[in-house]
C-alpha positions in Angstrom: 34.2 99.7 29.0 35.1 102.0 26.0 34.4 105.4 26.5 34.9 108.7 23.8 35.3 112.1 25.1 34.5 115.0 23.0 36.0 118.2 24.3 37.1 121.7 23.1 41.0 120.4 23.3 43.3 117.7 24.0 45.3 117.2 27.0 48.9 118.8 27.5 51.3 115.8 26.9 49.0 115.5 23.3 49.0 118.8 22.0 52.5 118.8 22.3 52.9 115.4 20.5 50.5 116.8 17.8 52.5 120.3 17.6 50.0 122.3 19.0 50.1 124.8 21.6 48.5 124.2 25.2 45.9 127.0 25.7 45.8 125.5 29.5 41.8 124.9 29.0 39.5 122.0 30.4 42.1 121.2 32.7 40.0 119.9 35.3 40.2 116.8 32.7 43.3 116.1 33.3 43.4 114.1 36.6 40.3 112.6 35.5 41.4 111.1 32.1 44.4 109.5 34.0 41.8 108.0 36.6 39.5 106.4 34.0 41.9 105.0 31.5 43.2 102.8 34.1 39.7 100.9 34.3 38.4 101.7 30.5 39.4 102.4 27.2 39.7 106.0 26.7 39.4 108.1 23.2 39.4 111.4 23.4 38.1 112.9 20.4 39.0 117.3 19.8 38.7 120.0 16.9 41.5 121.9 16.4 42.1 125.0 13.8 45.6 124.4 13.4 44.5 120.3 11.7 45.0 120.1 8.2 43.7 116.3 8.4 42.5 113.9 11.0 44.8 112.3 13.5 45.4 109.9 15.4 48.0 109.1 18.5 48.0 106.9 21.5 50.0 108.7 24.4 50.2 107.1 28.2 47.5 104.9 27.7 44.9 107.7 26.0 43.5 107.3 22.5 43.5 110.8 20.7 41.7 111.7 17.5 42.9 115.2 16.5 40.0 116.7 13.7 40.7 119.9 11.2 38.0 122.9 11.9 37.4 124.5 9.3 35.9 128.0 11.2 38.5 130.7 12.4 37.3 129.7 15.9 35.7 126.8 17.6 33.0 129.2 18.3 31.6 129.0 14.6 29.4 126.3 13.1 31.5 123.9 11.3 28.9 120.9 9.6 32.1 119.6 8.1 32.2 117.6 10.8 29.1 115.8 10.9 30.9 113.1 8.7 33.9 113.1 10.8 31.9 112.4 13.9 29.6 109.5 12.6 32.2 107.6 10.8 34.9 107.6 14.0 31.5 106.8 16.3 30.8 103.8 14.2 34.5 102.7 13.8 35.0 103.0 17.8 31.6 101.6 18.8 31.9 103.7 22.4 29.6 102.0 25.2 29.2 105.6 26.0 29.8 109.0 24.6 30.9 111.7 27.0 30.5 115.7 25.5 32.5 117.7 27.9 31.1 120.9 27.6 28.0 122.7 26.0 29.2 126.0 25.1 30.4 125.4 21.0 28.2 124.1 18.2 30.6 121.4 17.3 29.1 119.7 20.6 25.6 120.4 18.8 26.8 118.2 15.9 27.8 115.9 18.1 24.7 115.7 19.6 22.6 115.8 16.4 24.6 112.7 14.7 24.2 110.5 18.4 20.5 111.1 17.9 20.4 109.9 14.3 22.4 106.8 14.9 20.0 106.2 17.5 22.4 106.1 20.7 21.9 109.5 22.5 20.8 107.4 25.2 24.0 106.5 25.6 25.5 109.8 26.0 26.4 112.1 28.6 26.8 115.9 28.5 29.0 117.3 31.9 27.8 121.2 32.2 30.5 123.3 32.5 29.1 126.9 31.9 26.1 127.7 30.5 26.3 130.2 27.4 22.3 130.3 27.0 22.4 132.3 30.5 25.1 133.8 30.5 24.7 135.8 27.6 22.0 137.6 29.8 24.7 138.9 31.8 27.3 139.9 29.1 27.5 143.4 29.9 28.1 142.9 33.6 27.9 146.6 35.5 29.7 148.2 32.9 27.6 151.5 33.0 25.7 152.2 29.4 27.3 155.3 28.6 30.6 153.1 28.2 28.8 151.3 26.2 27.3 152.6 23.3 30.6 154.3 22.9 32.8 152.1 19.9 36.8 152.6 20.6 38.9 152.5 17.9 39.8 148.5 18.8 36.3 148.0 18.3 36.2 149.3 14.8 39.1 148.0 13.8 37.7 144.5 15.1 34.3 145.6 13.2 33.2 144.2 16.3 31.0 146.4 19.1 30.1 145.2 22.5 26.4 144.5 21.4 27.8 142.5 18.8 29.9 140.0 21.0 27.0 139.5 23.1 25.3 138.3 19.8 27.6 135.8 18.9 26.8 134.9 22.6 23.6 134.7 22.1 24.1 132.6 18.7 25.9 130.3 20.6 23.2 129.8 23.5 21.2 128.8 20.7 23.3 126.0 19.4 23.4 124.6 23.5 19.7 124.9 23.9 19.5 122.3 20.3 22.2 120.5 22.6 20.4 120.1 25.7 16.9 119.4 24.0 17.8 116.4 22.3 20.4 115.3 25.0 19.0 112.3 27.1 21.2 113.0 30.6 23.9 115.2 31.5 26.4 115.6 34.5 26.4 118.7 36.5 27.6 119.9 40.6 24.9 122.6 41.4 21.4 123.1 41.6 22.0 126.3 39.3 23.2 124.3 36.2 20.5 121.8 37.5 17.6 124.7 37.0 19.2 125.9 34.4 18.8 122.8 32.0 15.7 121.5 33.8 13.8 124.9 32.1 15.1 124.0 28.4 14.5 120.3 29.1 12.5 119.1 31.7 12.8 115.1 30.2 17.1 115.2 31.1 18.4 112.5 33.2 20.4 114.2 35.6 23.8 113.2 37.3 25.5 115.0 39.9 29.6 114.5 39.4 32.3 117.2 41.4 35.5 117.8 39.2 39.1 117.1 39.9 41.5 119.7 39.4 45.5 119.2 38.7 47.4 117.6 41.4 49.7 120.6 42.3 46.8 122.7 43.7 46.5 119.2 46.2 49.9 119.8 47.4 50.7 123.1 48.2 49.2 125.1 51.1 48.7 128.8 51.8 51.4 130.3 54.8 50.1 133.4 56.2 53.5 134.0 57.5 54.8 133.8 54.0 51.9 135.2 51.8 52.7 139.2 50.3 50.9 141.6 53.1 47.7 143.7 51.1 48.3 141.4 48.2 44.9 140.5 46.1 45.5 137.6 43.2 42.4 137.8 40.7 42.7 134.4 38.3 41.1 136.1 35.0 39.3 139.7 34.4 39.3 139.3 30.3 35.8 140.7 29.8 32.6 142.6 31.9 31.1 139.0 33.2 34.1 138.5 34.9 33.6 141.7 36.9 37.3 143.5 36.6 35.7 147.0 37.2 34.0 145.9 40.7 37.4 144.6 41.7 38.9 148.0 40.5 36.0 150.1 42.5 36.6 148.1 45.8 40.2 149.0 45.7 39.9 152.0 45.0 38.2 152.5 48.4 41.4 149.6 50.1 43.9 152.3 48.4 43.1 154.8 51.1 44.0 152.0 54.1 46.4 150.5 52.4 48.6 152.3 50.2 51.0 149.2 49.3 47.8 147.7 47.7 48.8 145.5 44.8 46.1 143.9 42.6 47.8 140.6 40.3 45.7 139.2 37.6 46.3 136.0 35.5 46.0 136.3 31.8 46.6 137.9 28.2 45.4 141.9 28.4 46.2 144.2 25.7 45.9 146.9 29.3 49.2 145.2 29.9 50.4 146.4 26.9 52.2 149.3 26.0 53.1 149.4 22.0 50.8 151.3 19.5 49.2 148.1 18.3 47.7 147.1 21.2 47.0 150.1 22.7 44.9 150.2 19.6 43.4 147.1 20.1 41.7 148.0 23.5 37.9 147.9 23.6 35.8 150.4 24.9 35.1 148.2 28.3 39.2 148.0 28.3 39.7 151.8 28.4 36.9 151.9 31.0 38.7 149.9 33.4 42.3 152.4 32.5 39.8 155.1 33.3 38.8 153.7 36.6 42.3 152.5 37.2 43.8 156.2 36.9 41.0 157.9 38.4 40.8 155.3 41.3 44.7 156.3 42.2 45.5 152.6 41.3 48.7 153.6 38.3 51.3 151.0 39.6 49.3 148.9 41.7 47.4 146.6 38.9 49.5 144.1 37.6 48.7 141.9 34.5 50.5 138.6 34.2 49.8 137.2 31.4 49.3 133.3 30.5 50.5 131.4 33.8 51.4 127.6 34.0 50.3 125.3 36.0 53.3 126.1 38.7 52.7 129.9 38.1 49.2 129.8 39.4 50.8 127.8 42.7 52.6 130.5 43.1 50.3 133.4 43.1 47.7 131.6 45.3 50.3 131.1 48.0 52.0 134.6 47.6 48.1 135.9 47.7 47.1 138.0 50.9 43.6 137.2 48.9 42.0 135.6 46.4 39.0 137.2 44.6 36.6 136.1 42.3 34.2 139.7 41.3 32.2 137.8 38.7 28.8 138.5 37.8 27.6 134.6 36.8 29.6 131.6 37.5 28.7 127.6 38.0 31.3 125.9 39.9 35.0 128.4 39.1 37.8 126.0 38.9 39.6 129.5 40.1 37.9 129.3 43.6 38.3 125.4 43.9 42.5 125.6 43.7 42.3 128.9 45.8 40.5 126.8 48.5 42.5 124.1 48.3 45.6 125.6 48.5 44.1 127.2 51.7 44.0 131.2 50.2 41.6 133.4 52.0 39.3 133.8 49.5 36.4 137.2 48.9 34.1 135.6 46.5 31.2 136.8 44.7 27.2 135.3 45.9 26.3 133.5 42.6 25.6 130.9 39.7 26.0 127.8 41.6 28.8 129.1 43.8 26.6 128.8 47.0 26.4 125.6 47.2 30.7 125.1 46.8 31.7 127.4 49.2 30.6 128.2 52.6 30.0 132.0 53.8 32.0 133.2 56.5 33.1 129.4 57.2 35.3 129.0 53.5 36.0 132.6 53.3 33.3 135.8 52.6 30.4 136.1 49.6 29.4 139.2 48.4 26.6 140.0 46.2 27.9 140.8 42.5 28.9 144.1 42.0 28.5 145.6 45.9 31.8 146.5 45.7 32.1 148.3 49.0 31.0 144.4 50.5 33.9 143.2 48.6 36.1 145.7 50.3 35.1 145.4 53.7 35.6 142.0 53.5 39.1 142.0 52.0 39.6 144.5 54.7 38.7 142.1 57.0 41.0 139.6 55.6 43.9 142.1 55.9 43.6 143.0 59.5 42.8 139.9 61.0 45.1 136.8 61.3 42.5 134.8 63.2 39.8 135.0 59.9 42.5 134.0 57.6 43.7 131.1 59.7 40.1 129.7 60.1 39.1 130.8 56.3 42.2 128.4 55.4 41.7 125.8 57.5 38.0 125.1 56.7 38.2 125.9 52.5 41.3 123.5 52.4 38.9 120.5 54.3 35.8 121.1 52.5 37.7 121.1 49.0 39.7 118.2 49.5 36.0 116.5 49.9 34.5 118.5 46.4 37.3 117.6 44.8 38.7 114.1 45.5 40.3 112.4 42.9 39.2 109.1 44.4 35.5 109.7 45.1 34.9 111.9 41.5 36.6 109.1 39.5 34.1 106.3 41.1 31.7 108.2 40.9 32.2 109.1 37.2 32.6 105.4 36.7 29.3 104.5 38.5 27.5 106.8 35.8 28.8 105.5 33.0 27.9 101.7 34.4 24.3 103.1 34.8 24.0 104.7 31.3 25.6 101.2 29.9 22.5 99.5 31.4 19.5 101.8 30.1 
C-alpha cells in the first residue's frame, strides 16, 4: 500500500537532513509515521518557506518531498503549488492521500487538485483543530476595553487584535472549501464530528485516537518528587488559550499559597526584557503584565521558552499540576502527555475534551473562564495527597488505552484498507 501524507512540516530527523529548523509541531505524527512505514510505503509530502526548490530525501525508511512556499507564512494562499501537487500525485500514484490537518489553504489546494484528478475518494482528511470555529472564540475573555485599545506592538505590526481574528476567519474559509469537497475525514470527538457534519453533512467519517512521542509513555508523575504549589501550563501564546483565567485563579491561590509558582512552555516576548520586545507586546500581552502585577504574581510566572521533547518530561513530572485554561480545544496533545505521565491535571470543560478525560476520575474540568472553579480545584489538588494519587493512577490507565501505539496504528491501517476498496 503506498500512502502520501501532506502536513504542515516534516518530521525531526528530516528537517534536520534538509537544514531546516524543528518548530516541534504535528508531533503526534511521529510514532505514527514509524508504525506505518513498516507495512506501506510512506511519502510524506510538506511546504516549507525556507525551500528555494523541491526536494527530495529518503530517511529511516520515509520518503520526503520538501516544496518551496512562496507566502511569508504557511498561513497565506500560495496557488504556486497547485502544479507541484498534481505533478508529484501523478508521479507517486498514492493508493490513498492522507491531509493531516485542515487549518492552512495549502491543504485547500490539495484538496481542490484530488478532486480534479478525480480521486478525492481516495483521500482522507485527520481533524486536528478546527479554524472555522475557533475563530468564534478568538478573543477569549479578554475584556473589550483591552481590546479596542492598539499597543504600540500592534502598530508597529500594522496588525490589531480585530485584524488577527480576520486572517482567522480567512482561513476558516479556506477549511470550509476543504471539508466541502472532502469525501471522508478522521477525527476522536463528537465535537470535531458536529463540527464538520454542519459544513458537510455527505463526509464519510472515521474515528482514529493519536499517538504521542514515546518519552511521555515512559516516565511517570512521583508526588513525592513533584515541586510542592507548582502549576506547569504547556502554551498561553494568545486569548483562546486562556493565559489571563490562569492568571486570575492564582491570583486568588497567592493568598494560600505564597510559594505559588506558575511555569509556562513557549516563546513570549512577557519573558523578555530588552527594548525591542518589550515593544513588540500586544495589547492582550500587557493585559496579562497588568493582571500579573496587580494580582501580586511579580516573580511567580515563569516563561520557558521553546522546550524539547525531554524538557516537557521534565516539567510534567516536576508539576504539582497541570492546567489547560483554554477557551476551545478538540483533543490537546498537552492534556494527553500530562495524563499519561500521571500529572494531576485542572482542565478546562470543552471542544471535545469531554469525551478524553474523565471528571473527577482523570483529574477536575472546569467551565472556561470560571476561574475561581479552576482555583478551587488546584486547591484541591494541593492539599490532598489522596486526589492526586487517584487522579494519577486513573489518567495514566485511561491514556495508555487513547493513545496506544499498537491499537491507533491498526486502526489507521484498517481505514486506509477500507478507503482502497470504495
Amino acid at each position: 500500500m503506498k500512502i502520501l501524507w501532506l502536513c504542515a512540516t516534516a518530521l525531526p530527523d528530516a528537517n534536520k537532513a534538509f537544514g531546516l529548523p524543528d518548530d516541534c509541531a504535528m508531533t503526534w505524527l511521529i510514532e505514527t509515521a514509524y508504525a506505518i512505514k513498516e507495512q506501506c510505503d510512506l511519502y510524506i509530502m510538506f511546504p516549507h518557506i525556507k525551500l528555494v526548490t523541491v526536494k527530495e530525501i529518503k530517511i529511516n525508511g520515509i520518503s520526503y518531498i520538501g516544496i518551496p512556499f512562496k507566502g511569508k507564512v504557511l498561513s497565506e494562499y500560495d496557488d504556486s503549488l497547485r502544479y507541484i501537487f498534481e505533478e508529484k500525485v501523478l508521479k507517486i500514484q498514492p493508493d490513498i492521500v492522507h491531509i493531516c490537518g485542515t487549518e492552512f489553504p495549502f491543504e485547500t489546494i490539495m484538496m481542490e487538485t484530488l478532486h480534479k484528478l478525480k480521486i478525492s475518494h481516495k483521500s482522507v482528511i485527520s481533524i486536528q483543530g478546527l479554524t472555522s470555529v475557533y475563530a468564534n472564540s478568538f478573543f477569549g475573555f479578554i475584556p473589550y476595553d483591552v481590546l479596542k485599545k492598539p499597543s504600540i506592538g500592534d502598530f508597529l505590526r500594522r496588525e490589531s487584535v480585530f485584524s488577527a481574528k480576520e486572517k482567522m476567519y480567512k482561513r476558516g474559509k479556506f477549511e470550509i472549501r476543504t471539508l466541502k469537497l472532502a469525501k471522508n475525514i478522521i477525527g476522536r470527538t463528537d465535537w470535531d464530528k458536529a463540527a464538520c457534519y454542519w459544513i458537510n453533512p455527505n463526509i464519510r467519517y472515521y474515528s482514529c485516537n493519536e499517538s504521542l512521542r514515546k518519552s511521555f509513555y515512559d516516565y511517570t508523575w512521583n508526588k513525592n518528587t513533584c515541586k510542592k504549589h507548582s502549576i506547569f501550563v504547556s502554551q498561553g501564546g494568545y486569548p483562546i488559550k486562556g493565559l489571563d483565567i490562569l492568571l486570575k485563579a492564582a491570583g486568588l491561590l497567592i493568598r494560600e499559597y505564597p510559594d505559588l509558582e506558575i511555569r509556562i512552555a513557549g516563546y513570549s516576548v512577557l519573558a523578555e526584557n530588552n527594548l525591542k520586545n518589550k515593544l513588540k507586546r500586544r495589547n492582550y500581552e500587557l493585559y496579562y503584565l497588568q493582571l500579573i502585577k496587580e494580582l501580586g504574581l511579580n516573580n511567580k510566572v515563569h516563561f520557558l521558552g521553546a522546550l524539547s521533547e525531554m524538557d516537557m518530561v521534565r516539567e510534567y513530572c516536576n508539576a504539582n499540576v497541570f492546567v489547560l485554561p483554554s477557551i476551545i480545544e478538540n483533543s490537546p496533545n498537552s492534556m494527553g502527555e500530562a495524563m499519561l505521565i500521571g500529572t494531576p491535571c485542572v482542565i478546562s470543560y470543552c471542544g471535545g475534551i469531554p469525551q478524553l478525560f474523565e471528571h473527577n476520575k482523570d483529574g477536575f474540568l472546569f467551565q472556561p473562564g470560571a476561574y475561581y472553579m479552576l482555583a478551587y480545584y488546584v486547591k484541591l489538588i494541593f492539599d490532598s495527597d489522596d486526589i492526586t494519587t487517584k487522579f494519577s493512577k486513573h489518567a495514566r490507565m485511561h491514556a495508555r488505552t487513547t493513545h496506544n501505539l499498537h491499537f491507533n496504528t491498526n486502526n489507521l491501517l484498517h481505514i486506509y484498507s477500507d478507503l482502497i476498496k470504495i
